[in-house]
C-alpha positions in Angstrom: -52.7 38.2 -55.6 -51.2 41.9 -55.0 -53.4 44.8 -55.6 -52.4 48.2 -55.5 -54.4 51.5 -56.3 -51.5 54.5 -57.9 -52.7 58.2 -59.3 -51.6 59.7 -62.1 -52.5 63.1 -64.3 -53.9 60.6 -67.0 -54.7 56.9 -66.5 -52.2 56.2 -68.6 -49.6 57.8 -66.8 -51.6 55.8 -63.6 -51.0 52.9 -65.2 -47.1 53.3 -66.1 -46.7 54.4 -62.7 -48.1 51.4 -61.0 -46.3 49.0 -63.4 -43.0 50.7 -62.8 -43.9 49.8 -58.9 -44.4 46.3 -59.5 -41.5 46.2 -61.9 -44.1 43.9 -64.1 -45.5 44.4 -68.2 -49.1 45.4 -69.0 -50.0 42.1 -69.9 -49.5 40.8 -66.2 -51.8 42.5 -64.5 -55.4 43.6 -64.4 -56.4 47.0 -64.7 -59.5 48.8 -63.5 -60.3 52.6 -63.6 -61.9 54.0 -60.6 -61.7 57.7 -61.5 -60.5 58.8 -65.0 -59.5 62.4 -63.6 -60.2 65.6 -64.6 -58.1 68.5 -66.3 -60.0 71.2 -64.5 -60.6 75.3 -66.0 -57.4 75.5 -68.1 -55.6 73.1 -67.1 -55.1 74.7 -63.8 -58.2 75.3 -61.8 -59.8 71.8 -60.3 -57.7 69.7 -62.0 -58.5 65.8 -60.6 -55.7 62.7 -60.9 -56.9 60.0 -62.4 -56.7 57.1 -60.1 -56.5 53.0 -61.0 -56.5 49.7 -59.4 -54.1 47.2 -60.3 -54.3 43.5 -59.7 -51.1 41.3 -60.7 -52.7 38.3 -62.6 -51.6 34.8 -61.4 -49.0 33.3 -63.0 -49.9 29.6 -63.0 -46.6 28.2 -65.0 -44.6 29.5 -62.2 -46.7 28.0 -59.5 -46.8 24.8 -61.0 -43.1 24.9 -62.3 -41.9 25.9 -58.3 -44.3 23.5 -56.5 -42.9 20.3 -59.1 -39.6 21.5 -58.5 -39.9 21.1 -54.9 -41.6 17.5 -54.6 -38.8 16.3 -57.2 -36.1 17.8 -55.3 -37.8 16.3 -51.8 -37.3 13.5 -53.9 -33.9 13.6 -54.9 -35.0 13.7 -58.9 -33.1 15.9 -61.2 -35.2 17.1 -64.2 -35.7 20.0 -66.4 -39.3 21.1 -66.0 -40.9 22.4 -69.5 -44.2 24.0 -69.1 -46.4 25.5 -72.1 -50.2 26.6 -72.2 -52.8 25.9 -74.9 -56.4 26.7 -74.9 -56.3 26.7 -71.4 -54.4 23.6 -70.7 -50.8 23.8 -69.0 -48.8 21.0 -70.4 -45.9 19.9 -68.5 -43.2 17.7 -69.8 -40.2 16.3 -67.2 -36.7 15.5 -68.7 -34.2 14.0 -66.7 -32.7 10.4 -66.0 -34.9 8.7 -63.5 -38.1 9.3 -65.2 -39.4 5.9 -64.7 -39.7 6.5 -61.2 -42.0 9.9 -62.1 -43.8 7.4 -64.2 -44.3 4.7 -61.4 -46.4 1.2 -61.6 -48.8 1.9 -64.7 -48.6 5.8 -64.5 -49.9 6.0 -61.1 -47.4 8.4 -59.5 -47.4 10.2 -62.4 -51.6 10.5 -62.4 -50.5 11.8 -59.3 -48.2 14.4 -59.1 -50.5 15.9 -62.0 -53.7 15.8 -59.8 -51.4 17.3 -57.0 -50.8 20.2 -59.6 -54.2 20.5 -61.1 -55.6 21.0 -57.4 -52.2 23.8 -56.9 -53.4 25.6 -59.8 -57.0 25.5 -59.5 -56.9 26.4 -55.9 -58.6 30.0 -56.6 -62.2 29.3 -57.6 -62.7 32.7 -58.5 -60.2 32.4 -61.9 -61.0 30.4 -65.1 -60.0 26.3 -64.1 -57.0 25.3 -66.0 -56.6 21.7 -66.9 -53.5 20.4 -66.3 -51.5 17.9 -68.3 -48.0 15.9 -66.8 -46.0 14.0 -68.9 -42.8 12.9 -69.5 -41.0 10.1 -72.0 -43.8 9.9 -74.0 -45.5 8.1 -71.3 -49.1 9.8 -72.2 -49.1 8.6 -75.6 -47.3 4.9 -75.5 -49.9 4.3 -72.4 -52.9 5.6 -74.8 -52.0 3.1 -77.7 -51.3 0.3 -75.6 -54.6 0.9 -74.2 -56.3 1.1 -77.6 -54.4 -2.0 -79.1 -55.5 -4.0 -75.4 -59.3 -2.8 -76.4 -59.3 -3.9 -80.3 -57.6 -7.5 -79.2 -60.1 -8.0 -76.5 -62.5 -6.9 -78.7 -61.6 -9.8 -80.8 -61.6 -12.2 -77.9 -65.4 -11.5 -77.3 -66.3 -11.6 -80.6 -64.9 -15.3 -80.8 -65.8 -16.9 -77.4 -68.9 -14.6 -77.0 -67.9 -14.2 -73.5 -67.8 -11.3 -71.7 -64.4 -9.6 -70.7 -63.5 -7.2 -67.3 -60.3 -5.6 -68.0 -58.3 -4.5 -65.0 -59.0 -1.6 -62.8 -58.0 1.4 -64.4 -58.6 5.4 -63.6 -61.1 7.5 -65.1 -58.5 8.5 -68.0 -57.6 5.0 -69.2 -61.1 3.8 -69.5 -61.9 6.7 -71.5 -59.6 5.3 -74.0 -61.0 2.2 -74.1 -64.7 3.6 -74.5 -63.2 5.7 -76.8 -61.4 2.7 -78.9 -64.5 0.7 -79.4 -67.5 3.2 -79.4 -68.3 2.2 -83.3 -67.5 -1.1 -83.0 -70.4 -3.3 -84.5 -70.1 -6.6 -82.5 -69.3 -5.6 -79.0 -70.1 -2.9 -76.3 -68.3 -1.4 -73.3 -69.5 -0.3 -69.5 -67.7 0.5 -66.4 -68.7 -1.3 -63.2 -67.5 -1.3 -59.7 -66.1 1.5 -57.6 -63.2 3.8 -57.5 -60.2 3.1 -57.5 -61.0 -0.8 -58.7 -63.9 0.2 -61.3 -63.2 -1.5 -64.7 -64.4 -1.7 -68.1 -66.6 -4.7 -68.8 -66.5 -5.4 -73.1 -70.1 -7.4 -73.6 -70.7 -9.0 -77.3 -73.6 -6.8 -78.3 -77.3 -8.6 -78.7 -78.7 -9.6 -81.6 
């Protein structure tokens, strides 16, 4: 990130200065005071600039948004890239006609090219981590509710064979869900066994 120290007769005046150099608003950068100046004996005698250092802040939608764009163009994808950030999390939505090859077999190129961007953004340790969230189509939310329909009916399966079920492999995500689906469920229970990247979710009829 570019840091620059600029002078000024106030730190305000510092402070325009420095953002006039870097052609940026206030809100982009970071601003500390190293020496808030002096006026000196009236205004004439002594008189000390105040001096500032100015750090530009990262701009993570731009990082992400120009290292997406080039792994779709290296892909020959055409999409519009839409990138908004909440509480910390940069959601990204892709648009464009081939979307089902972003999506790939059961989300997995999709899981990703957002891992790929969460480790772009978060590659300073020193700033605050950002989570990052890729989606496109709607994928994100069909996926969750297939998942938590797949859950209820195996659920049901359990319940009326009393045997216990292993679902397919599925990331760290996914079995959330399915955790998630049936954590007050009175009949049956849920656990994750094996190892990354086969480790499943096992639904057990709870004991008496």
């Amino acid at each position: 990130m570019k840091t620059i120290e600029m002078t000024g007769r106030t730190v305000e005046e510092a402070l325009k200065n420095a953002l006039t150099e870097l052609k940026l608003s206030e809100d982009k950068v970071e601003v500390e005071v190293l020496d808030e100046g002096s006026k000196g004996f009236l205004n004439l005698i002594g008189t000390k600039p105040a001096r500032i250092r100015v750090k530009v802040k990262r701009d993570y939608i731009y990082e992400a948004k120009t290292f997406l764009r080039d792994v779709l163009n290296s892909m020959g994808i055409k999409a519009e890239i839409k990138i908004k950030e909440e509480d910390n999390v940069l959601k990204i939505n892709l648009v464009g006609p081939d979307m089902g090859i972003i999506i790939g077999y059961r989300g997995e190129t999709l899981d990703s090219l957002q891992y790929l961007v969460s480790l772009v953004v978060n590659k300073d340790q020193d700033t605050e981590y950002k989570r990052v969230v890729l989606d496109t189509e709607n994928y994100r939310a069909k996926r969750e509710e297939t998942l938590r329909r797949l859950a209820n009916k195996t659920a049901f399966k359990v319940r009326k064979t009393g045997k216990s079920f292993k679902l397919e492999p599925m990331n760290p995500y996914e079995r959330r869900i399915i955790h998630s689906a049936l954590q007050n469920d009175l009949y049956v229970e849920t656990f994750s066994e094996g190892e990354e990247p086969y480790r499943r979710v096992v639904i057990n009829l709870k004991k008496a």
